[in-house]
C-alpha positions in Angstrom: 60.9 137.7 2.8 57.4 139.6 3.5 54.2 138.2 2.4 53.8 141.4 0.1 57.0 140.3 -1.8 56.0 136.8 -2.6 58.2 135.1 -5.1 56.1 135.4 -8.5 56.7 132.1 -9.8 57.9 129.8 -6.8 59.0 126.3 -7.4 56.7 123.9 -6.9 56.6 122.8 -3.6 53.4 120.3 -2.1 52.7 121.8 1.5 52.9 118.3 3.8 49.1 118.2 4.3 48.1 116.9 8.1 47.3 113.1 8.7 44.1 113.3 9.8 43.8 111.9 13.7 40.6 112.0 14.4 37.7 110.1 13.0 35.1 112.6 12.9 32.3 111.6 15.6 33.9 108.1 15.7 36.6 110.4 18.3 39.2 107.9 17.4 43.5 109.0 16.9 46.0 108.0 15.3 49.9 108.4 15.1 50.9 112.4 13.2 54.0 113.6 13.3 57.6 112.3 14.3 58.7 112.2 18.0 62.1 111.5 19.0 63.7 110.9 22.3 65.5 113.3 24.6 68.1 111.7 25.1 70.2 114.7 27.3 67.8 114.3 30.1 69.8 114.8 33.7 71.0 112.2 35.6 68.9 111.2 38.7 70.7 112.4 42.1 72.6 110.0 43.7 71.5 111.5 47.1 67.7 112.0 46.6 64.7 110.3 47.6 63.7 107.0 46.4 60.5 107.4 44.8 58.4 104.1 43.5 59.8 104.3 40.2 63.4 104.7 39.2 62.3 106.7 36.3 59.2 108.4 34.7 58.9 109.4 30.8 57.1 113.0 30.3 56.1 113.9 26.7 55.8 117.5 25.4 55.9 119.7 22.3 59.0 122.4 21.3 56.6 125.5 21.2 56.6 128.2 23.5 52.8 127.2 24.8 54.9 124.0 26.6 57.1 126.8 28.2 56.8 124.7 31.5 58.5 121.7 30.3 61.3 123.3 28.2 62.1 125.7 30.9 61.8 123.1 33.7 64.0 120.7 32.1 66.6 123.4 31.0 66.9 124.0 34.5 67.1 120.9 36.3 63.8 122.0 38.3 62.0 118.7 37.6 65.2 116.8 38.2 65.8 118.6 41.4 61.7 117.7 42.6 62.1 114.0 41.7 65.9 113.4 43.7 66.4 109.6 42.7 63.9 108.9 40.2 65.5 110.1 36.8 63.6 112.3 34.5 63.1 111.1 30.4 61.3 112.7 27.8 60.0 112.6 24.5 59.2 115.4 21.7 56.5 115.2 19.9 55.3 117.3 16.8 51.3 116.9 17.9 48.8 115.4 20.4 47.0 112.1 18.8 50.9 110.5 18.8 51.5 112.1 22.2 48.2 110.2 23.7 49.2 106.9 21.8 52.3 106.8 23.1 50.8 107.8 26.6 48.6 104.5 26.0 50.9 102.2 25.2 53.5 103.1 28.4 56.0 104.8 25.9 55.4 107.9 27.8 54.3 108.3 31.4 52.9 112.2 31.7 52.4 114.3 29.2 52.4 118.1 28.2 49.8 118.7 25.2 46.6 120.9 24.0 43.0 120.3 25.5 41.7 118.9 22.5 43.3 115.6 21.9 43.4 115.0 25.5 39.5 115.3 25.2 39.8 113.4 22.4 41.8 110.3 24.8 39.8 110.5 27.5 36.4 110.1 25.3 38.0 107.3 23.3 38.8 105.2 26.3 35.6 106.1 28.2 37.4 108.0 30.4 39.8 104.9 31.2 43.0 105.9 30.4 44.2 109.3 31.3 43.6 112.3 34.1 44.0 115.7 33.5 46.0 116.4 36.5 47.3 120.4 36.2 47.4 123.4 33.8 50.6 124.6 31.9 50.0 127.7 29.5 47.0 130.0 28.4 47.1 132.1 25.6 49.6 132.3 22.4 47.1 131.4 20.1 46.9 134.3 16.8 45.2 134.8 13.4 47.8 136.1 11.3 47.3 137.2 8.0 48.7 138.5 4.6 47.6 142.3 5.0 47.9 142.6 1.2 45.1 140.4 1.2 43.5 140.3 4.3 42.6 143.9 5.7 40.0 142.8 8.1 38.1 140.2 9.4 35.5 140.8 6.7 37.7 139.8 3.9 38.4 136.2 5.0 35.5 134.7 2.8 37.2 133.4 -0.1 40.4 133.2 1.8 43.1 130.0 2.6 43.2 129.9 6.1 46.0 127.1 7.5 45.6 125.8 10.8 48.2 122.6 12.2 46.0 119.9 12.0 42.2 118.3 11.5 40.5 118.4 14.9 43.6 119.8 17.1 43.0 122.8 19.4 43.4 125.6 16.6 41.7 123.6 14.1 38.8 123.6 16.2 38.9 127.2 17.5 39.1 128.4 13.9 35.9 126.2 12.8 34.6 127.7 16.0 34.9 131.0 15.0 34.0 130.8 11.2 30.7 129.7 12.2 30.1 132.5 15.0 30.4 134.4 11.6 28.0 133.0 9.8 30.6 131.3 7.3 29.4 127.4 6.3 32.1 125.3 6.2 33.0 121.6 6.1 34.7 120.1 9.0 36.4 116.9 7.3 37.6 118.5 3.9 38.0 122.2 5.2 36.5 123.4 2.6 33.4 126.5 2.5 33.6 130.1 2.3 36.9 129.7 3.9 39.6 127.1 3.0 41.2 125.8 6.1 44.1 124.1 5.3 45.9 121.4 7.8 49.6 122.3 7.8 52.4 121.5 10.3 53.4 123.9 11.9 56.9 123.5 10.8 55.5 124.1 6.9 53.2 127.2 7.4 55.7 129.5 7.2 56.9 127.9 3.6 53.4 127.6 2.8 52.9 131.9 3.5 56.3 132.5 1.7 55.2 131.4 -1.2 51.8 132.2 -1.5 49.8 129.4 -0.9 48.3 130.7 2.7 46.7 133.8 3.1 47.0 133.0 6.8 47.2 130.8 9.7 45.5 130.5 13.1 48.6 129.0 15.2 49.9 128.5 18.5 53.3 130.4 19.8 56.2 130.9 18.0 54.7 130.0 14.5 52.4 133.4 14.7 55.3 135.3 15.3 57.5 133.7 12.9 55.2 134.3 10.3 54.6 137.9 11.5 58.7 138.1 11.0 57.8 136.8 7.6 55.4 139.9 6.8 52.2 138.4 8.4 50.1 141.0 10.4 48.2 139.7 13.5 44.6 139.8 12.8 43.4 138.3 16.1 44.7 137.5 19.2 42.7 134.4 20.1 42.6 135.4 23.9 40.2 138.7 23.1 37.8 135.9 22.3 37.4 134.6 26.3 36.2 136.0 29.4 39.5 137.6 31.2 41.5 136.4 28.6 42.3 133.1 29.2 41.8 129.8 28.1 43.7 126.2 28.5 46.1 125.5 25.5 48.1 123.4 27.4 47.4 120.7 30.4 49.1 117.8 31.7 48.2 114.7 31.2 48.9 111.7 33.0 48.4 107.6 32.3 46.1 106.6 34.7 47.7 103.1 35.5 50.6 105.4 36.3 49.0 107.2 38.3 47.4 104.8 40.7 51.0 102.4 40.7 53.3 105.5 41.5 51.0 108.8 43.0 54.7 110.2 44.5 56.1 110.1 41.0 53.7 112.2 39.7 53.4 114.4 42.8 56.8 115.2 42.4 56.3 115.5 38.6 53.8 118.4 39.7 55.7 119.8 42.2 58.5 120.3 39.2 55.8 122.1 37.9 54.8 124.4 39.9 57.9 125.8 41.0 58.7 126.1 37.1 56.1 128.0 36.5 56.7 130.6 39.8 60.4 130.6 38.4 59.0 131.5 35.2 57.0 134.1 36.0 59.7 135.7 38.5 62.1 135.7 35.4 60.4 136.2 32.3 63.7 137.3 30.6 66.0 134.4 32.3 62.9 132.1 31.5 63.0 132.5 27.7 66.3 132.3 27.0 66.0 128.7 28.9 63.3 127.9 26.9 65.4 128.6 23.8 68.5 127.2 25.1 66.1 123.7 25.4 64.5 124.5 21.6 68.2 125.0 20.2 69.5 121.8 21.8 66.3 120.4 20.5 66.9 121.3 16.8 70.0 123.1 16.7 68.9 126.2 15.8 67.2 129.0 18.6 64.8 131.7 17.5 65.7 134.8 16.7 64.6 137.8 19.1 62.2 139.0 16.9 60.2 135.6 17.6 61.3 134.8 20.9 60.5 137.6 22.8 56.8 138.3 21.4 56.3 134.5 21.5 57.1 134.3 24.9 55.5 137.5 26.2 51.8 135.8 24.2 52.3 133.0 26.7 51.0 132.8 30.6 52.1 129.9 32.1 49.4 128.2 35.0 49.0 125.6 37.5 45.0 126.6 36.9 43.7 124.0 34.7 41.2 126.2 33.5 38.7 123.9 33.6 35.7 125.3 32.4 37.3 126.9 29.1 38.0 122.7 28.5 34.1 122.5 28.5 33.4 125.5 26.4 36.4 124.5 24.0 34.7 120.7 24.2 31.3 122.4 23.0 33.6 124.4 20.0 34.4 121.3 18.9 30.4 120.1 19.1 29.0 122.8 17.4 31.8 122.3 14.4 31.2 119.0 13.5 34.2 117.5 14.7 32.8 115.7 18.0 29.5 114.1 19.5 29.0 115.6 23.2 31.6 114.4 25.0 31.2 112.8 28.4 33.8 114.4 30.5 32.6 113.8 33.7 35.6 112.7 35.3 38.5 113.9 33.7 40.6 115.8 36.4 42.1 114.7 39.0 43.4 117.4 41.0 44.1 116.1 44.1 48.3 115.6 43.7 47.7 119.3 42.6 46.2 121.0 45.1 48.4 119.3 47.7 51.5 120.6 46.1 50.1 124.1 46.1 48.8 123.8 49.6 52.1 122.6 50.7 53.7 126.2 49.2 50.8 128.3 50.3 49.6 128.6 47.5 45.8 128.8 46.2 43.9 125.7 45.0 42.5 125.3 41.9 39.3 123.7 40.6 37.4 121.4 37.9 34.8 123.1 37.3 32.8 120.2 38.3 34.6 117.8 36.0 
């Protein structure tokens, strides 16, 4: 169904309004969404290397912008890096549950967005996790009804969704509205634009039957919806200097950290040679990342998601670092955070060494 063939008198159907997860300049979370185990992870090898933990937990998200971790696990890659320690995971739907259950030892490293990890590090004061790598850049859209939304000009008025109060779209979409000149309030979402806090999984419902004009979403909701009629208003990326910026780090507890530095080297170097495999086989590389979504939910995406979803997304070791500190100001200037203190949060050091070790470049902080 397109959005210019809306059903005229839909059934009445509340959209599943976001929790909110952060208090607003309190920079507290909370538990959103559902997680759920993954409980098919591969058995550790018999053969490899005793690390200092028999196994290690890594939480992530089942959207294409955590590429790295679906394709990696699909593979066996991080498996293969960690020989005798075996590799767990858990799914989660958003960040704030993802950095509780980093802080209570449920998970041990974590795949998610750069602002709840902001978010975790500021609420801790800076005490209980590292940003220790980069994942994705990119696969961040405004899509829109075109029947209603020709042009950026006509969003005043409009019902914009993003996935959450205070995530890393959320933010980027307050961000933007006031580059505009558009007055809007952070905590209800309401001004000259309504910005609605969906989940992702509703949105497309939510377009379908009218009750979006639009959403400003990560990779493969914006194609889905596009699949569902939705133009693509802006690509997110046309917004930063050489088109990148962090939607995706890894984070890691720091008491894990400091008790087993080999796990998460290893962790890393699973990493990296994910993402070089991913790159050398961008077509092989996303039907493994559906292979992982379909045994996820049971259902892959269609080709008409898949393959613009995954062609939106560049997978990195670079943590970006200074796009963190611009996206940390966004989140200043739209009344969702004081001025974070974020001296401190990398450590790259496991990092760099496993890029040195494959000759590859370092990356850097930015002074963080």
């Amino acid at each position: 169904m397109t959005a210019d063939r809306l059903p005229r008198n839909p059934r009445s159907r509340t959209v599943a309004a976001a929790v909110v997860c952060l208090t607003l300049l309190g920079l507290s979370a909370c538990g959103y969404g559902s997680q759920k185990a993954d409980t098919a992870a591969p058995a550790a090898s018999a053969g490899g290397k005793k690390l200092s933990a028999s196994s290690v937990t890594i939480g992530y998200f089942a959207n294409i912008t955590h590429a790295t971790p679906l394709v990696g696990l699909q593979r066996g890659l991080f498996q293969k890096a960690l020989g005798g320690t075996q590799i767990k995971s858990q799914v989660f739907n958003a960040g704030p549950s993802e950095i509780e259950a980093l802080n209570a030892g449920a998970i041990d490293i974590g795949w998610i967005g750069p602002s709840p990890a902001i978010n975790g590090y500021v609420k801790s004061h800076g005490q209980d996790l590292k940003i220790i790598a980069g994942s994705a850049s990119g696969g961040v859209s405004l899509v829109v009804n075109p029947n209603k939304v020709k042009s950026l000009d006509d969003l005043k008025g409009k019902r914009i969704a993003t996935p959450q109060l205070g995530n890393t779209q959320d933010v980027a979409l307050l961000n933007y509205l006031a580059s505009k000149g558009f007055k809007e309030d952070p905590t209800t979402g309401k001004g000259d634009v309504t910005v609605e806090r969906i989940d992702n999984k509703t949105t497309p419902i939510a377009f379908q039957q009218g009750q979006i004009d639009g959403a400003w979403v990560p990779e493969p909701t914006a194609s889905q919806l596009v699949t569902e009629g939705a133009k693509k208003l802006l690509d997110e990326k046309t917004l930063w200097n050489n088109g990148q910026f962090v939607i995706t780090n890894v984070v890691v507890s720091q008491k894990f950290l400091t008790e087993h530095p080999d796990v998460v080297e290893a962790v890393l170097r699973g990493s990296v040679d994910t993402n070089a495999w991913i790159k050398a086989n961008p077509a092989q590389a996303a039907q493994a990342a559906n292979a992982q979504l379909q045994r996820l939910s049971g259902k892959p995406l269609p080709a008409a998601v898949l393959d613009p979803a995954f062609r939106n997304v560049e997978v990195t070791n670079d943590p970006l670092a200074s796009t963190l500190r611009e996206e940390a100001a966004h989140a200043v200037q739209a009344g969702l955070l004081k001025s974070p203190d974020l001296n401190g949060i990398y450590d790259l050091r496991l990092l760099n060494k496993v890029l040195r070790a494959e000759g590859r470049p370092s990356v850097s902080d930015a002074g963080l």
